[in-house]
N, C-alpha and C positions, 0 to 999 in steps of 0.2 A: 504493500500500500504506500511506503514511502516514495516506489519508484514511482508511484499514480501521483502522487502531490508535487512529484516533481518535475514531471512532464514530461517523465522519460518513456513512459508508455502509460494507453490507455487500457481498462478492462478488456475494452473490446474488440479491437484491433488485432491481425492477424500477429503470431509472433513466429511467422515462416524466417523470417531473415533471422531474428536472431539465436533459432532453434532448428536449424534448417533440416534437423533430423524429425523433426514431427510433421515439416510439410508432409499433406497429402499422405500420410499415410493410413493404408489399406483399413477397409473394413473387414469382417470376416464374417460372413455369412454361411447358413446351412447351406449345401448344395442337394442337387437331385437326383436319387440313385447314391445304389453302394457305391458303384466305383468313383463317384465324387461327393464325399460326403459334407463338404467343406469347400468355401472356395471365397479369395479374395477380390474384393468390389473396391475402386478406387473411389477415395472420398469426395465427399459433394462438398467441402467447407473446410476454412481453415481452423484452425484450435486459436482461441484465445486466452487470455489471461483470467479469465471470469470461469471461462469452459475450468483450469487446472485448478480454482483455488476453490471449486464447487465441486470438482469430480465430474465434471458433466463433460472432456475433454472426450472420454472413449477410450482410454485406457483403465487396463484392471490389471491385479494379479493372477496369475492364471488359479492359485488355490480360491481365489473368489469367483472365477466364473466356469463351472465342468465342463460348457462348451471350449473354450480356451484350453481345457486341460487335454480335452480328446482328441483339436486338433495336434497339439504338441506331440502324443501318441504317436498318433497317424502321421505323422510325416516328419518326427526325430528331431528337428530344428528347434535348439532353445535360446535363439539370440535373435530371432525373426520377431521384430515390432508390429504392432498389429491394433485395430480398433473391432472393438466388443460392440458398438454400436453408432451411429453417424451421431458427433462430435455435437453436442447440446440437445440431443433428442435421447437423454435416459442418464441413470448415474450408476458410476461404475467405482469403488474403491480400489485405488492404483498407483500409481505411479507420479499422478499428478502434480503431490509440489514435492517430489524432488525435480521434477521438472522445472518446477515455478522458483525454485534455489539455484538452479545453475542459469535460468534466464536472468535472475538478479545479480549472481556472477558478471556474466558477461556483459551487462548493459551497465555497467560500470567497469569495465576492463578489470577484475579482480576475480578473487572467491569470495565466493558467499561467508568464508569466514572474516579473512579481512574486511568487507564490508559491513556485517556488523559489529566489529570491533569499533569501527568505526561513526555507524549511525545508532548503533542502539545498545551496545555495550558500555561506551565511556559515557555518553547523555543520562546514564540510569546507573552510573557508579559501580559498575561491575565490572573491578577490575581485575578479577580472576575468571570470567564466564571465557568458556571454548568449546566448542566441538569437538576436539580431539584431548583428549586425556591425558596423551604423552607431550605435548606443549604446553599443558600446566598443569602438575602436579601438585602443585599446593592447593588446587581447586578445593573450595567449600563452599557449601552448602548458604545459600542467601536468600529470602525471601525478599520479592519485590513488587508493588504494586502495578503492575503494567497498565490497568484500567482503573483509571476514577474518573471524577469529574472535569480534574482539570490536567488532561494527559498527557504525557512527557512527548512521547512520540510522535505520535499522530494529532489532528487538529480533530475539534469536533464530528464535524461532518463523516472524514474517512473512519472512526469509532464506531458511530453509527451504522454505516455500512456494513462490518462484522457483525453485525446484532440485526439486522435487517434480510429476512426472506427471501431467496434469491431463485427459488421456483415459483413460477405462478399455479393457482388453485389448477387442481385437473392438468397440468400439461404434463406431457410424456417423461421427463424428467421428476417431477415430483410424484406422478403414480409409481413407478418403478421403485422410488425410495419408501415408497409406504407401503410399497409390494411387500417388502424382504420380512426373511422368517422370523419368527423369537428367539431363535439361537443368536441371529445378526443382531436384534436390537439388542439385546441382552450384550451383548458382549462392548457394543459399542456405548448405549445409555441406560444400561441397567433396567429396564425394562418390557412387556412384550408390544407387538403391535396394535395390542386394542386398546392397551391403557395411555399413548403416546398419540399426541397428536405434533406432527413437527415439518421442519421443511429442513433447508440445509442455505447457512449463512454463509459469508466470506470467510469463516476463521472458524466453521464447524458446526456438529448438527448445532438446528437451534429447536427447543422446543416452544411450541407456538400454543399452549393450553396449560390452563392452571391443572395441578392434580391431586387430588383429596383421597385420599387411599390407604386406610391403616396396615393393610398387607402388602403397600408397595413402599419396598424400603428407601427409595431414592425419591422423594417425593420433589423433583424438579417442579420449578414455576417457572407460568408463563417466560419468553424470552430469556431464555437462559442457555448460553454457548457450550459446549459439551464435547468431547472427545476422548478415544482409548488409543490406547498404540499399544505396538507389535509385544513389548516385555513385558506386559500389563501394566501402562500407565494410565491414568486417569487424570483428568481436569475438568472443571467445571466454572464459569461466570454465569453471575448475577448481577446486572449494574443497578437495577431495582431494589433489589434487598441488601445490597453491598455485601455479598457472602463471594468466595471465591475459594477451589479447595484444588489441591492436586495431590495425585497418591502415587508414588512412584515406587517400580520395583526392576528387577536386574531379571525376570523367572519367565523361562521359555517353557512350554509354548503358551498364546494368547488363548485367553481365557481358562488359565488354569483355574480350576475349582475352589481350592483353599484357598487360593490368593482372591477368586472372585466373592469369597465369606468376606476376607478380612474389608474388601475395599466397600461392602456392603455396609459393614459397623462402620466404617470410618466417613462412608458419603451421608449414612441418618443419623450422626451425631454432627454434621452440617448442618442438614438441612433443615431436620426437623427438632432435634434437642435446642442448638441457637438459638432458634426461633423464639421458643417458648420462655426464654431468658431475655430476649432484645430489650 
């Protein structure tokens, strides 16, 4: 979002030039008959920066889509790049901002790491924050406010945007996201499909309905930004209630069981113990 404020690229804008590996690349579709069960369609659209930072770009991981896993089967090739579906017509969990990391890279002639060393590591006094582990050792542990009212980084408006719906009601993008099963929600906002109502913001799901539910431990509220990752992490914002939590672990693979207990106790003594002290 910073490179958006600063007018080095828009959302929406193709980013072929400075990604010129995601131009145009293939859709993959069912084919007809056994002996072609599978078959690449060249895309109708380019990927934008809106498509990578919503998932809606058309890439996935092949363990998220078993169509992707079957064609990899059938035809041996695991470095072949490939689109799951035409590029803002559905959402696909992928690859997207590591893509949207190296476009920030380059569009500053850097890495993504010196770059935020630069725009959002010293601005926010974290002078041990790295990506890489063995270039700072002495790294610890900081808690820091990245969203309030009056934000370090970003200006009002682009805050906003994070917190803002970025599928419209009914389009093929948002049904597909409200498709997926209770294994998927679960792992990603601790909840199932019927008790969620939600879309997907610039910076992660966001849930778009209040939840009153004494058997639902995470009892998210309206507007509230959410995300897991791969070693079972978790994070959550609320700029409404001013709560904000993250639960982070080192424990392959995602959605380990005991680790999804502990982060269970530790998201309803957020959400809902605070509460009832505020």
């Amino acid at each position: 979002m910073k490179c958006v404020e600063c007018g080095q690229i828009t959302l929406d804008e193709p980013i072929d030039k400075p990604l010129p590996e995601l131009a145009k690349l293939p859709i993959m579709q069912k084919g007809e008959g056994s002996n072609s069960p599978f078959t690449l369609v060249p895309a109708s659209q380019s990927i934008a920066l809106r498509h990578l930072l919503t998932y809606a770009s058309g890439m996935t991981y092949d363990m998220m889509d078993p169509t992707v896993m079957a064609w990899r089967a059938c035809h041996g090739e695991g470095t072949v790049a490939m689109l799951g579906n035409i590029t803002g017509e559905g959402w696909k969990c992928g690859t997207s901002l590591d893509w949207a990391s190296l476009l920030v890279g380059r569009l500053n002639n850097t890495t993504l790491g010196e770059h935020a060393e630069k725009n959002i590591f010293k601005p926010l006094g974290m002078a041990l924050a790295t990506f890489h582990m063995a270039q700072k050792p002495s790294v610890v542990e900081r808690l820091i406010h990245l969203l309030k009212n009056s934000p370090v980084l970003l200006e009002n408006e682009a805050v906003d945007l994070l917190f803002t719906p970025q599928n419209a009601d009914g389009s093929s993008a948002h049904q597909e996201l409200m498709a997926r099963n209770d294994s998927t929600y679960r792992l990603f906002v601790g909840g199932s499909a019927e008790e969620l109502k939600f879309n997907h913001g610039l910076g992660g799901f966001l849930v778009t309905d209040d939840i009153d539910n004494p058997a639902y431990y995470n009892p998210k509220a309206n507007s509230t930004l959410t995300w897991s990752g791969l070693p079972n992490l978790a994070w959550s914002v609320n700029r409404e209630k001013d709560r904000a939590l993250k639960h982070a672990t080192q424990i392959f693979l995602w959605g380990d069981e005991k680790n999804h207990d502990l982060t269970q106790a530790f998201e309803t003594a957020v959400w809902r113990n605070l509460d009832s002290v505020a």
